[in-house]
C-alpha angles and dihedrals in degrees: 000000000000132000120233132207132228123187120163132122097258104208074183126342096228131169099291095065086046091053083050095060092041098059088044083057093056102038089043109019110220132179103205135033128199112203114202122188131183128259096194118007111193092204094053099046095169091042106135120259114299085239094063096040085054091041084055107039075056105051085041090052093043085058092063134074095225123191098225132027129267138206122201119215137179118223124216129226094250086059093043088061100053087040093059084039 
């Protein structure tokens, strides 16, 4: 199976990325996901803190029977840069 990648900001992740990744996992089936949210996202300056977007992507993730598993993960300012790059 393959792994997939997620990156946004998440204030907060709600269903529609969930349906996004729902409907990645059927038109690609992956096993893994890695979830990458954003510590500091230059173009979201008053986003709240990156804690409580990952506290809550959690605790949104944790409310769905999903059909492959997920790891979140917060991205640091140096990796945001070579990722707009």
């Amino acid at each position: 199976m393959q792994t997939a990648v997620f990156i946004g900001t998440f204030v907060p992740l709600h269903g529609a990325h969930i349906g996004q990744l729902l409907r990645a996992h059927q038109f690609t089936p992956f096993s893994k996901i890695y979830i990458l949210v954003n510590k500091n996202p230059s173009h979201k300056p008053n986003a709240t803190s990156w804690q409580h977007r990952l506290n809550m992507a959690k605790l949104t993730l944790e409310s769905f029977s999903l059909p492959f598993e997920y790891k979140l993960i917060p991205v640091p300012p140096v990796v945001q840069r070579y990722i707009q790059e």
